[in-house]
C-alpha positions as CSV (number, residue, x, y, z in Angstrom):
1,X,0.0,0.0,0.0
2,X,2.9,2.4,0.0
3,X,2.2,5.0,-2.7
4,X,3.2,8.4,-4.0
5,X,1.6,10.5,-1.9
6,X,2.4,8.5,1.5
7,X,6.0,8.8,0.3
8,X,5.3,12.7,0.0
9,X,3.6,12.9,3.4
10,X,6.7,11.0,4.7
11,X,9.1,13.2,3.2
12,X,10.3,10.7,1.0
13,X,10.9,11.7,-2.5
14,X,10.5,9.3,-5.2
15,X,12.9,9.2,-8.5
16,X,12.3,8.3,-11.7
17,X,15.1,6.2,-12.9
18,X,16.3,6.9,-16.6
19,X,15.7,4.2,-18.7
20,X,19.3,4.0,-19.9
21,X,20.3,2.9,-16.3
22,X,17.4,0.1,-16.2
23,X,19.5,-1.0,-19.1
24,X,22.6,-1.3,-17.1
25,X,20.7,-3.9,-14.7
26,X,21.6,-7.1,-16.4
27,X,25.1,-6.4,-16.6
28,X,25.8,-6.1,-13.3
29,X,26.7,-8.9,-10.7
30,X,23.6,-11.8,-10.3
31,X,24.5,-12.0,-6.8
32,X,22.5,-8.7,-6.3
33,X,19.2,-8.8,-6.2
34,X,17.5,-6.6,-9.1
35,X,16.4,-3.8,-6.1
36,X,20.7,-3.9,-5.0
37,X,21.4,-3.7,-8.6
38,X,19.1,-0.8,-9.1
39,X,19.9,0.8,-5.7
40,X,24.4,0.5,-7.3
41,X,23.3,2.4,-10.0
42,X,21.0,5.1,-8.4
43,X,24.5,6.1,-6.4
44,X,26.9,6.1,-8.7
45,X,24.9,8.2,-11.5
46,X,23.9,10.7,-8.4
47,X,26.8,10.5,-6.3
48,X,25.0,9.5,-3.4
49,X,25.4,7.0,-0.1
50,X,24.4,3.7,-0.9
51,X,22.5,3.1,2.7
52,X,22.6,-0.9,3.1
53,X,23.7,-4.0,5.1
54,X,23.7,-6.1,2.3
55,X,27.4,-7.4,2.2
56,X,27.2,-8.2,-1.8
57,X,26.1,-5.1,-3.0
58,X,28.6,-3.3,0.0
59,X,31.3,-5.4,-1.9
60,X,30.3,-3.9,-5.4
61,X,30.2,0.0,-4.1
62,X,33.2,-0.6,-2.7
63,X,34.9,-1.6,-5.5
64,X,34.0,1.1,-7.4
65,X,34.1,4.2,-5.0
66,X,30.5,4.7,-3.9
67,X,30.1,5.8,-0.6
68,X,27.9,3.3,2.2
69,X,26.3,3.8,5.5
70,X,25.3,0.5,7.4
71,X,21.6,0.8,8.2
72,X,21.7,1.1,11.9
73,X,24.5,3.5,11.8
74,X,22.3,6.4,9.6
75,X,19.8,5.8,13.1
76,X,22.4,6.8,15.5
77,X,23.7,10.1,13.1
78,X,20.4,10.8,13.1
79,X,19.9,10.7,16.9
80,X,23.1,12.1,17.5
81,X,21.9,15.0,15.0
82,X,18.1,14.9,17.4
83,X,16.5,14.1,14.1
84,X,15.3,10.8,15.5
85,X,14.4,9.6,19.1
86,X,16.5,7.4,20.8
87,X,13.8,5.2,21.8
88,X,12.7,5.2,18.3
89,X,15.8,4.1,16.9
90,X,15.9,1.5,19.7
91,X,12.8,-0.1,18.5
92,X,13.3,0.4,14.7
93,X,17.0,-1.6,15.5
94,X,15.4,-4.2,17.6
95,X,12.8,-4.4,14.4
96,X,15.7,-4.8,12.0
97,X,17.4,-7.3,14.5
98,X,14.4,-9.5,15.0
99,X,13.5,-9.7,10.7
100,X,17.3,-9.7,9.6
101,X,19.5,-12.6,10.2
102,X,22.7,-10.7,9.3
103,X,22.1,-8.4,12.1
104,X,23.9,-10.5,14.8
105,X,23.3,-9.6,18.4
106,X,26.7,-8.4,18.4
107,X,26.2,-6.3,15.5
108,X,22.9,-5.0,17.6
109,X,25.2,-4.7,20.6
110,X,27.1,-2.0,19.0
111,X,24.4,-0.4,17.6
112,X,23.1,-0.2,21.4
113,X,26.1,0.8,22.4
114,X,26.8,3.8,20.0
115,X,23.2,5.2,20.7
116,X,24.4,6.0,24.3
């Protein structure tokens, strides 16, 4: 049910990708999903952070220079900023922790940690 104008009311601003980087898709790594792929491309033609915990598609920005921000880490830049409640991020990171197997207790024991 997420839609244009729930993205607007979020603040969340949707982009049109150009056709000639849909193009692109299939020659990129298979080990990405189609969304990882897309999301590479989107950073590199915009020069923007490539927000995931994905290692493969971490891997493949690396390689080539595009800047990454671990998931959990944006949360505690934005509380450290007071763009985002602490207790907010806590429950959004113990949402994340509980859904995502890569997020190991230790990695959530960090995150915990850094929010202090």
């Amino acid at each position: 049910d997420f839609d244009i104008e729930l993205a607007t009311t979020l603040g969340i601003e949707v982009v049109d990708v150009p056709t000639q980087l849909l193009l692109e898709i299939d020659a990129l790594p298979h080990r990405l999903s189609r969304q990882d792929r897309l999301s590479y491309l989107a950073c590199r033609e915009n020069d923007w952070i490539c927000l995931t915990n994905d290692r493969h598609l971490r891997s493949l920005c690396e390689e080539n220079e595009i800047r990454l921000c671990w998931g959990l880490e944006l949360m505690v830049d934005l509380v450290g900023r007071g763009s985002l409640e602490r207790d907010s991020a806590l429950r959004t990171g113990e949402s994340i922790h509980a859904s995502n197997p890569t997020i190991t207790a230790a990695v959530f024991e960090r995150f915990i940690g850094r929010l202090r």
